[in-house]
C-alpha positions as CSV (number, residue, x, y, z in Angstrom):
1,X,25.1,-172.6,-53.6
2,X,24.8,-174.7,-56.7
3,X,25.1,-171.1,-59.1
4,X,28.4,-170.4,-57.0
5,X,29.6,-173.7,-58.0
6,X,29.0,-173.3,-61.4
7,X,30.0,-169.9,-62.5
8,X,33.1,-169.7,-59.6
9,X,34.5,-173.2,-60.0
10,X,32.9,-174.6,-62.7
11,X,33.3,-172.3,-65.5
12,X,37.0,-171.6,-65.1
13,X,38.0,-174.9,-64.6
14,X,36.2,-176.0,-67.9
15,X,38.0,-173.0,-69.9
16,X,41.2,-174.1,-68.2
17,X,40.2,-177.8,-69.9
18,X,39.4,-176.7,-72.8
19,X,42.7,-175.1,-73.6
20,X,44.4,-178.0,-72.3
21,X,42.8,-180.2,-75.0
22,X,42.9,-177.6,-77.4
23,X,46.8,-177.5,-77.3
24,X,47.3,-181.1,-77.1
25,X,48.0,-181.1,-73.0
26,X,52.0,-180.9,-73.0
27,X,53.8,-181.1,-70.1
28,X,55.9,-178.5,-69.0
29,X,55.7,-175.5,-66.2
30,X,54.4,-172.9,-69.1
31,X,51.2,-174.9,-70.1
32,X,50.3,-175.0,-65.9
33,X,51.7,-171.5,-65.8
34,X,49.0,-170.2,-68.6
35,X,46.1,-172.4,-66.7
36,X,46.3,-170.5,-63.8
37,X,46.7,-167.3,-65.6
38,X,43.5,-168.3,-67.2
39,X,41.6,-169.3,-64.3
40,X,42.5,-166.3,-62.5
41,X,41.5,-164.1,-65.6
42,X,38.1,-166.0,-66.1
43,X,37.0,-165.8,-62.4
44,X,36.0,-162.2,-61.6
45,X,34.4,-162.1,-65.4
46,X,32.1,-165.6,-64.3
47,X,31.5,-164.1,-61.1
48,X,29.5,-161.4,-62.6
49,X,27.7,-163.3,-65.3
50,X,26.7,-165.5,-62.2
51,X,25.6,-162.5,-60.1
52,X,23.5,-161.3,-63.5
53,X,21.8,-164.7,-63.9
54,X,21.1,-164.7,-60.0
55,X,19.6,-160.9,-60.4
56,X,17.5,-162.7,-63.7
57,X,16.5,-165.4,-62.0
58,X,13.8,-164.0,-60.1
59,X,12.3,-162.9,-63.5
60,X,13.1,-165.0,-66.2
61,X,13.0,-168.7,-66.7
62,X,15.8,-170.5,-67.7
63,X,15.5,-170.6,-71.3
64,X,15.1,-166.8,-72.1
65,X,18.1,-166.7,-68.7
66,X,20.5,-168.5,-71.3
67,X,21.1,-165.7,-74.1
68,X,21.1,-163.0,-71.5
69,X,23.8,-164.8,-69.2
70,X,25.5,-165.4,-72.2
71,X,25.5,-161.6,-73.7
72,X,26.7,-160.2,-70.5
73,X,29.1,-163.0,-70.2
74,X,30.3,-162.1,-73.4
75,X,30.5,-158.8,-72.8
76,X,32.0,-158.4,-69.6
77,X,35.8,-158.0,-70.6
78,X,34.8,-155.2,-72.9
């Protein structure tokens, strides 16, 4: 429960933040429009960087977990 948390909720919403600060937060119907637009985009691409560090997990230990998650993470859109 806790990795659906964090890569399904988590992860998105923190992107969405981060390009809210990144821009300065302005208000207007365009900069909510773009944060769901974002949200939606990053969800299915956590989603499977969560279901690779729940395969991993059974094998790895966090620390060598990390670089992996992050590579397919990373990768994902490609």
């Amino acid at each position: 429960m806790k990795r659906a948390l964090m890569f399904l909720l988590l992860g998105p919403a923190l992107v969405v933040l981060a390009t809210w600060v990144a821009v300065g937060m302005p208000p207007g119907d365009v900069v909510i429009n773009v944060a769901v637009l974002l949200f939606l985009v990053t969800l299915p691409l956590s989603g499977i960087a969560g279901l690779i560090d729940g395969l991993l997990s059974t094998v790895f230990p966090i620390l060598a977990r990390v670089p992996l998650t992050a590579t397919v993470g990373a990768m994902a859109p490609l």
